[in-house]
C-alpha positions in Angstrom: -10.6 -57.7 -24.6 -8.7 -57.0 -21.5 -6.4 -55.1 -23.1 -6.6 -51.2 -23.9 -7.3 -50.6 -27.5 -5.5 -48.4 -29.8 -7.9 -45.3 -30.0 -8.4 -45.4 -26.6 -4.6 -45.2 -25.8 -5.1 -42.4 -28.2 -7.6 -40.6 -26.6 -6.0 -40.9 -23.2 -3.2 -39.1 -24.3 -4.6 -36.6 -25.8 -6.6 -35.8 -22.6 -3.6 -35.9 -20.4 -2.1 -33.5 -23.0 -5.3 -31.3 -23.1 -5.1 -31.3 -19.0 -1.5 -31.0 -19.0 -1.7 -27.8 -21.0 -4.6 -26.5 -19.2 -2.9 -26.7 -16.3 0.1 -24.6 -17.8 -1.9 -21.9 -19.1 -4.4 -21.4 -15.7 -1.0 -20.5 -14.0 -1.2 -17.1 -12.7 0.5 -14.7 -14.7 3.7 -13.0 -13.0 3.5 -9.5 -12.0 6.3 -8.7 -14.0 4.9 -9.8 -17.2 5.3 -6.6 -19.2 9.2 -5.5 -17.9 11.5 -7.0 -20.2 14.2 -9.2 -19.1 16.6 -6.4 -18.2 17.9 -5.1 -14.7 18.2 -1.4 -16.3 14.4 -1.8 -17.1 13.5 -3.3 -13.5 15.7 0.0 -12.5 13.5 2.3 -14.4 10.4 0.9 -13.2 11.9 1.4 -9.6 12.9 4.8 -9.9 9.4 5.9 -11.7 7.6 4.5 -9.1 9.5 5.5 -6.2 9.7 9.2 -7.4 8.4 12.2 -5.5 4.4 12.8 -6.9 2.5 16.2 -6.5 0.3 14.9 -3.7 1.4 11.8 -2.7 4.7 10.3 -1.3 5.5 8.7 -4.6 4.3 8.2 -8.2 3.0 4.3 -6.9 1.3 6.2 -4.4 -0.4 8.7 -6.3 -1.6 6.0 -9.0 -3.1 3.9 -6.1 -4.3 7.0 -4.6 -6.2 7.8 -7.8 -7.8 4.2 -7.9 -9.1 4.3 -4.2 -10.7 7.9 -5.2 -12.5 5.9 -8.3 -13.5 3.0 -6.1 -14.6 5.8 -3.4 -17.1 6.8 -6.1 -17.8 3.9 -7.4 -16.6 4.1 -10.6 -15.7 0.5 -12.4 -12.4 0.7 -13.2 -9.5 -1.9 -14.5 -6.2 -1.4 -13.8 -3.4 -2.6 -16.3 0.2 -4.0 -15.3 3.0 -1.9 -15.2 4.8 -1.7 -18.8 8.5 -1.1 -19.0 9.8 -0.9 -22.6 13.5 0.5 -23.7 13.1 3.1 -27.0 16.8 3.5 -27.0 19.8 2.2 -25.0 19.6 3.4 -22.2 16.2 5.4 -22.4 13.0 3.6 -21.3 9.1 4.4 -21.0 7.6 3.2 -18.2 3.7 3.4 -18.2 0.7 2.4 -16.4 -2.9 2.0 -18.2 -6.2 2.6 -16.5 -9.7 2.0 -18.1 -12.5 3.5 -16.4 -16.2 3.6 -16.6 -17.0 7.1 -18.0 -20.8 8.6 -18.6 -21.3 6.4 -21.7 -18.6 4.6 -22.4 -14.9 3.4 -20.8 -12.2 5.9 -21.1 -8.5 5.4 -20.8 -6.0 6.7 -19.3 -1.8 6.3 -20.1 0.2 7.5 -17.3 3.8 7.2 -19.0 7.3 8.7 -17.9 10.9 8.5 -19.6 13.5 7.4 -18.0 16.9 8.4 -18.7 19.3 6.0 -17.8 22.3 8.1 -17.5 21.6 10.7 -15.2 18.5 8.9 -13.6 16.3 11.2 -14.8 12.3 11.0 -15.6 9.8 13.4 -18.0 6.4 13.0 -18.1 5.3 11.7 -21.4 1.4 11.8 -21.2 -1.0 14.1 -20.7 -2.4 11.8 -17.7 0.7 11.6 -16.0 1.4 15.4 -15.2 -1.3 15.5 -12.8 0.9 12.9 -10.6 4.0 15.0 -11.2 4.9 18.0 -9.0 4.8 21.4 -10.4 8.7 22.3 -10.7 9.1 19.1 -12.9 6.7 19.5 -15.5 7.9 21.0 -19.3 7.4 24.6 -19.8 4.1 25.7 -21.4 4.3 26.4 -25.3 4.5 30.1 -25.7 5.6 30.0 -21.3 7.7 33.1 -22.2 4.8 35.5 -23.9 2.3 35.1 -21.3 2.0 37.8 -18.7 
């Protein structure tokens, strides 16, 4: 019986199959994972995170900012990758989530922007997200023009 039997050819392989894809899915994941394949996407993502914030050099900064205040009061937080997604040629939302341990339960937070491709502009898109943005580019009030 020197030689290896069938089932136990059979189980070899299947265990260098098992580590093979272990070893494929325990890669770490790329930072980019959620930005589509797309240099106008990696573009949006660039420009909403190297845009001017309210109280910070840039919007990077003032999300980063944010999480050092939360770790500061030691509040458990996770923070989610970067997102890029287009919703039409040439307009993409870029967007950032952040869960964080509230009184009683976890609480999230979106911090989206839109990027328009075509004059390089960005809106805020969430209600998270205006607190980042300086005051002469958020979107008028509802009703801005009958308040005295």
């Amino acid at each position: 019986m020197g030689s290896i039997s069938y089932r136990k050819l059979i189980g070899l392989s299947a265990l260098v199959l098992l580590v093979i894809v272990g070893f494929v899915f325990s890669k770490p994941a790329s930072k980019r994972l959620n930005i589509p394949n797309d240099p106008k996407a990696e573009e949006a993502l660039e420009l909403v995170q190297s845009h001017p914030a309210r109280n910070a050099p840039t919007l990077q900064d003032a999300v980063e900012r944010y999480l050092r205040e939360l770790e500061a009061k030691g509040t458990p937080f996770h923070k989610g990758e970067w997102q890029v997604g287009e919703e039409q040629p040439g307009v993409y939302a870029v967007r950032i989530l952040i869960r964080e341990k509230g009184f009683n339960q976890w609480i999230e937070r979106e911090f989206a922007w839109r990027v328009m491709m075509k004059d390089q502009t960005i809106r805020v898109i969430s209600l998270a997200a205006i607190h980042f943005m300086p005051f002469h580019e958020l979107p008028p009030l509802p009703h801005q023009d009958q308040i005295s």
